[in-house]
Biopython code that builds the backbone (N, CA, C, O; Angstrom):
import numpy as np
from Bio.PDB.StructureBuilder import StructureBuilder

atoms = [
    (1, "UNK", "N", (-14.037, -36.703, -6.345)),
    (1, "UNK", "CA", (-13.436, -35.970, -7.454)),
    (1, "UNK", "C", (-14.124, -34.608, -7.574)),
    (1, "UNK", "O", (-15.351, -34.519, -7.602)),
    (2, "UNK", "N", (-13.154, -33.350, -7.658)),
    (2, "UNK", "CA", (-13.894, -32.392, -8.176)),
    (2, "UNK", "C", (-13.713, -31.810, -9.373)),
    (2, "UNK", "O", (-12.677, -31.922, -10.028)),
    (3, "UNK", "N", (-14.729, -31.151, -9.722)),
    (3, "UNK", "CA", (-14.991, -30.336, -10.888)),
    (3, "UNK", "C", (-13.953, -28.927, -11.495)),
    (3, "UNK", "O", (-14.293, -27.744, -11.446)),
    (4, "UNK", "N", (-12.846, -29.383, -11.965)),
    (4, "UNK", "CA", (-11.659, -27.987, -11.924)),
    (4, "UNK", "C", (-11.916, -27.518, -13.297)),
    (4, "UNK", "O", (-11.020, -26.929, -13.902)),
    (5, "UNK", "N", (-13.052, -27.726, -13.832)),
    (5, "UNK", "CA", (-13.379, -27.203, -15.555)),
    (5, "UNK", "C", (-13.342, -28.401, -16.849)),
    (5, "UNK", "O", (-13.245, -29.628, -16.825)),
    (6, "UNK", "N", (-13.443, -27.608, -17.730)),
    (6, "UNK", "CA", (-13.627, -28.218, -19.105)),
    (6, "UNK", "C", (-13.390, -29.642, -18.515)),
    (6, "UNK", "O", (-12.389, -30.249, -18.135)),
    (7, "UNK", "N", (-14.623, -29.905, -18.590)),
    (7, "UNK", "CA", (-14.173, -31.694, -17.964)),
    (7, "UNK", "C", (-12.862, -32.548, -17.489)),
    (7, "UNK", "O", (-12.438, -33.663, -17.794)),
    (8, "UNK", "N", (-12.422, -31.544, -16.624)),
    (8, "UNK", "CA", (-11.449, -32.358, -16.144)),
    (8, "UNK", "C", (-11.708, -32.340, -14.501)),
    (8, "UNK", "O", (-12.142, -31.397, -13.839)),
    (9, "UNK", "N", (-11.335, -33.597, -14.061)),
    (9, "UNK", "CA", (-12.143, -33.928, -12.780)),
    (9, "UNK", "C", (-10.263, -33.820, -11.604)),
    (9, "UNK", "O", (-9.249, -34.120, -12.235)),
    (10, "UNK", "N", (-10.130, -33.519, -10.488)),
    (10, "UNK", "CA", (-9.210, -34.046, -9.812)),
    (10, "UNK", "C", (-9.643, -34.442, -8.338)),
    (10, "UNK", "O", (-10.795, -34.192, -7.985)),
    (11, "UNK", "N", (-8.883, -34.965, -7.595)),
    (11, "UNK", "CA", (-8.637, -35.200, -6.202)),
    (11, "UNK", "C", (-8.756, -34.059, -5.567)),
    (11, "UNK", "O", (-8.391, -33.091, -6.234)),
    (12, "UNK", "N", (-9.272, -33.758, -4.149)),
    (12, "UNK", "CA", (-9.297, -32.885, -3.293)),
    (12, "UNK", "C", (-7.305, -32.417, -2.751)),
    (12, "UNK", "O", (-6.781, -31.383, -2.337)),
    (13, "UNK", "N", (-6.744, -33.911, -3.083)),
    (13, "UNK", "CA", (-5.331, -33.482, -2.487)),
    (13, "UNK", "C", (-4.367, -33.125, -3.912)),
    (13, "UNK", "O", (-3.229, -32.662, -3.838)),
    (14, "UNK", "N", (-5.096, -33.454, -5.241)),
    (14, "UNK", "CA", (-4.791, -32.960, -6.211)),
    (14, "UNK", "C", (-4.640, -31.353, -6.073)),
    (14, "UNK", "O", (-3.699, -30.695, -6.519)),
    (15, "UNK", "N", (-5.690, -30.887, -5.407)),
    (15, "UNK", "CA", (-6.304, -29.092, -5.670)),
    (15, "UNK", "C", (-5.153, -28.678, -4.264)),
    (15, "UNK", "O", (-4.181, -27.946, -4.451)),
    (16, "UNK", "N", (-5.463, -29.257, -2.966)),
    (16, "UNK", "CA", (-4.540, -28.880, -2.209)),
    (16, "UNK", "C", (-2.941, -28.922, -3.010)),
    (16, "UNK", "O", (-2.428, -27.804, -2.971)),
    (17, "UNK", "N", (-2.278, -29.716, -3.546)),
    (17, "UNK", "CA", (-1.131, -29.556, -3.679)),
    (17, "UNK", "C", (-0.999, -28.977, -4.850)),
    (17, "UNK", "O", (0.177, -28.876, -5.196)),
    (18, "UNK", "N", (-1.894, -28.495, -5.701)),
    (18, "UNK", "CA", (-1.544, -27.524, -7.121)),
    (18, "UNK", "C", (-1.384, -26.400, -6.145)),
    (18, "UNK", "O", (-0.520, -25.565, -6.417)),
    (19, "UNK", "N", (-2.075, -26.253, -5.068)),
    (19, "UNK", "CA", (-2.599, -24.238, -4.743)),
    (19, "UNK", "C", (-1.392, -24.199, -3.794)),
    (19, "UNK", "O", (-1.055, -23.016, -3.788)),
    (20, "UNK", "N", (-0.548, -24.909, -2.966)),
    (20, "UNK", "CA", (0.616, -25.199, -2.459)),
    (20, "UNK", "C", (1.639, -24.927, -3.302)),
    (20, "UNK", "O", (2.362, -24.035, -2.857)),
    (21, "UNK", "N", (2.070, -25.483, -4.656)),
    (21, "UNK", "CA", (3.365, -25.132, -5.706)),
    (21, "UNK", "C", (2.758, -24.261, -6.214)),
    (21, "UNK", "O", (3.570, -23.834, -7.035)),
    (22, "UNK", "N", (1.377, -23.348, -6.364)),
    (22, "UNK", "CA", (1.348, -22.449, -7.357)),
    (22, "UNK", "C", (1.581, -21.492, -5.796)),
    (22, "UNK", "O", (2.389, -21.002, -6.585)),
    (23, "UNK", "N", (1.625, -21.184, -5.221)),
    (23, "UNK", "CA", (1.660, -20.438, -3.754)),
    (23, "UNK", "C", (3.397, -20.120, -3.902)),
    (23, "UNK", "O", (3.937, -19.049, -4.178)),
    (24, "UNK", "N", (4.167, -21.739, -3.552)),
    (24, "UNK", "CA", (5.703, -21.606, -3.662)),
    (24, "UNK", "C", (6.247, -20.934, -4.963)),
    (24, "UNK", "O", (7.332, -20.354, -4.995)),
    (25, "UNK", "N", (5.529, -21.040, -5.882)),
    (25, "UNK", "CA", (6.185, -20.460, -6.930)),
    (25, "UNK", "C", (5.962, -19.160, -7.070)),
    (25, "UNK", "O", (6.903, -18.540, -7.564)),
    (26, "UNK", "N", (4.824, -18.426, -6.734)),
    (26, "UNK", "CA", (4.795, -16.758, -6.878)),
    (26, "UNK", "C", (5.358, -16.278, -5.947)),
    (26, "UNK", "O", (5.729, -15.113, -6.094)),
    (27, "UNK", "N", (5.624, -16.912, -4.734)),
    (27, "UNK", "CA", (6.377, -16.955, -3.480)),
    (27, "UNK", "C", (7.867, -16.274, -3.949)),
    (27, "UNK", "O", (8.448, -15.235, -3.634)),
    (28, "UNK", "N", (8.208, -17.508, -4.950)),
    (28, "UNK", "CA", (9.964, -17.637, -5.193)),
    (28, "UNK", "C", (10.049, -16.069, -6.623)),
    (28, "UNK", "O", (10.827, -15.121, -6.515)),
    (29, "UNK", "N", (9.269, -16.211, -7.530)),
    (29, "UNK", "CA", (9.153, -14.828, -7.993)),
    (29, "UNK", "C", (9.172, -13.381, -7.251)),
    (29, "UNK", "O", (9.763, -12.368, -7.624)),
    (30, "UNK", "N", (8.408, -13.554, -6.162)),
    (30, "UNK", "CA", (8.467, -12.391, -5.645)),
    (30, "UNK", "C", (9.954, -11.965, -4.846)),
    (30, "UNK", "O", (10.474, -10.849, -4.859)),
    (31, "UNK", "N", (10.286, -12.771, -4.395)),
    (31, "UNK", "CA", (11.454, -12.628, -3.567)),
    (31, "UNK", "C", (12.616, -12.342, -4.376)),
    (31, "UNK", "O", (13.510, -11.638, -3.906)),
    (32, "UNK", "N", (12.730, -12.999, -6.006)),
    (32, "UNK", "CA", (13.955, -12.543, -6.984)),
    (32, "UNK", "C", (13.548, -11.153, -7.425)),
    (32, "UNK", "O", (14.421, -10.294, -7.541)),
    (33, "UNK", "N", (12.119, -10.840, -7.711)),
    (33, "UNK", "CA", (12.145, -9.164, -7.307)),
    (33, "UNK", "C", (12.172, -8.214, -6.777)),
    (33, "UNK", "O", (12.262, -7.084, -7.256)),
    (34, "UNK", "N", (12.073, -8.647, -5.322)),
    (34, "UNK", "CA", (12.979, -8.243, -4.339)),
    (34, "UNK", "C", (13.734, -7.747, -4.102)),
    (34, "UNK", "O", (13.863, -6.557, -3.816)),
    (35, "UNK", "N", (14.927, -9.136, -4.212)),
    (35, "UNK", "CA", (15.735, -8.921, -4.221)),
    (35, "UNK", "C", (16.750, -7.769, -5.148)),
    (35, "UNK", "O", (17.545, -6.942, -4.701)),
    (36, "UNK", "N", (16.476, -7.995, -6.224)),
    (36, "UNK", "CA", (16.759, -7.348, -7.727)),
    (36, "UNK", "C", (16.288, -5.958, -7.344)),
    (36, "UNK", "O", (16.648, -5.012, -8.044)),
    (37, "UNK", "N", (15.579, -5.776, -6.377)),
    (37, "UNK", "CA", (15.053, -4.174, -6.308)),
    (37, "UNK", "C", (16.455, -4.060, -4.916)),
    (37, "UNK", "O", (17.104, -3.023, -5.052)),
    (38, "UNK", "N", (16.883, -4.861, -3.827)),
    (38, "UNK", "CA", (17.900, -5.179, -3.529)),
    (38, "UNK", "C", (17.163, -4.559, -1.799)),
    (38, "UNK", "O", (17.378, -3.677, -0.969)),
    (39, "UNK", "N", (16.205, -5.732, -2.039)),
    (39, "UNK", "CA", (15.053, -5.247, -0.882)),
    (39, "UNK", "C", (15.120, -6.656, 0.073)),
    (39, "UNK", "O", (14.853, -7.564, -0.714)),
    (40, "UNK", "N", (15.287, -7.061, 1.009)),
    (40, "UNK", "CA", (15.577, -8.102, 1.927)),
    (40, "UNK", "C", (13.980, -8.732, 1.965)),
    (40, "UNK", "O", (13.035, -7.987, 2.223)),
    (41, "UNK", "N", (13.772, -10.347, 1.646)),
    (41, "UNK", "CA", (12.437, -10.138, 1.519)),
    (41, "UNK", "C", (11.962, -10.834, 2.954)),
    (41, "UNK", "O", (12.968, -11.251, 3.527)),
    (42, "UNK", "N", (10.735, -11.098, 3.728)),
    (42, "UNK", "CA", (10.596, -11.061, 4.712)),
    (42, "UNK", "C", (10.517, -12.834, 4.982)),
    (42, "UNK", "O", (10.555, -13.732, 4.141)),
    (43, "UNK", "N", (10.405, -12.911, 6.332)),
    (43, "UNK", "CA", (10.769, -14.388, 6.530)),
    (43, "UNK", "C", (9.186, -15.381, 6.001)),
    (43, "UNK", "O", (8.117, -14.944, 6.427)),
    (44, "UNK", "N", (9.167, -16.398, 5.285)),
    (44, "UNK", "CA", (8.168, -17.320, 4.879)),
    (44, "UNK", "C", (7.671, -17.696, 6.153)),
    (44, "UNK", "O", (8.464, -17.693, 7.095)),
    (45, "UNK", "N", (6.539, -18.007, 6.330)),
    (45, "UNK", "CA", (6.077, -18.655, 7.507)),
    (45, "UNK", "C", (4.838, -19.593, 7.109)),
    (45, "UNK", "O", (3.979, -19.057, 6.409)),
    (46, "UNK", "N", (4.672, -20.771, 7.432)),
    (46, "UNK", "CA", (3.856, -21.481, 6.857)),
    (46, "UNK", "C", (2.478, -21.224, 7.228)),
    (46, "UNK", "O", (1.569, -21.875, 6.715)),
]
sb = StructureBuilder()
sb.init_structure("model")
sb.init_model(0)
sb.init_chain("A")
sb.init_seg("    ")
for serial, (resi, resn, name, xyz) in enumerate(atoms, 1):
    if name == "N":
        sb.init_residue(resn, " ", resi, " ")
    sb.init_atom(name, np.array(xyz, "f"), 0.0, 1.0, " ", f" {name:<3s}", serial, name[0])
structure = sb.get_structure()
């Protein structure tokens, strides 16, 4: 278990898969501003 603050403890695959959906999600923000600027956004690559 690690130490992620104010006493709250998680899993190592807990931290891997928060930093994974917080990754996809600024991911998917950036690309609707992007787009909206009407800018083609570049290909994801893992």
């Amino acid at each position: 278990m690690l130490d992620i603050g104010e006493g709250r403890k998680a899993t190592g695959i807990e931290v891997l898969s928060w930093a994974f959906t917080d990754t996809a999600h600024h991911r998917g923000q950036a690309e609707v501003y992007l787009r909206v600027k009407n800018i083609k956004p570049p290909r994801y690559v893992f």
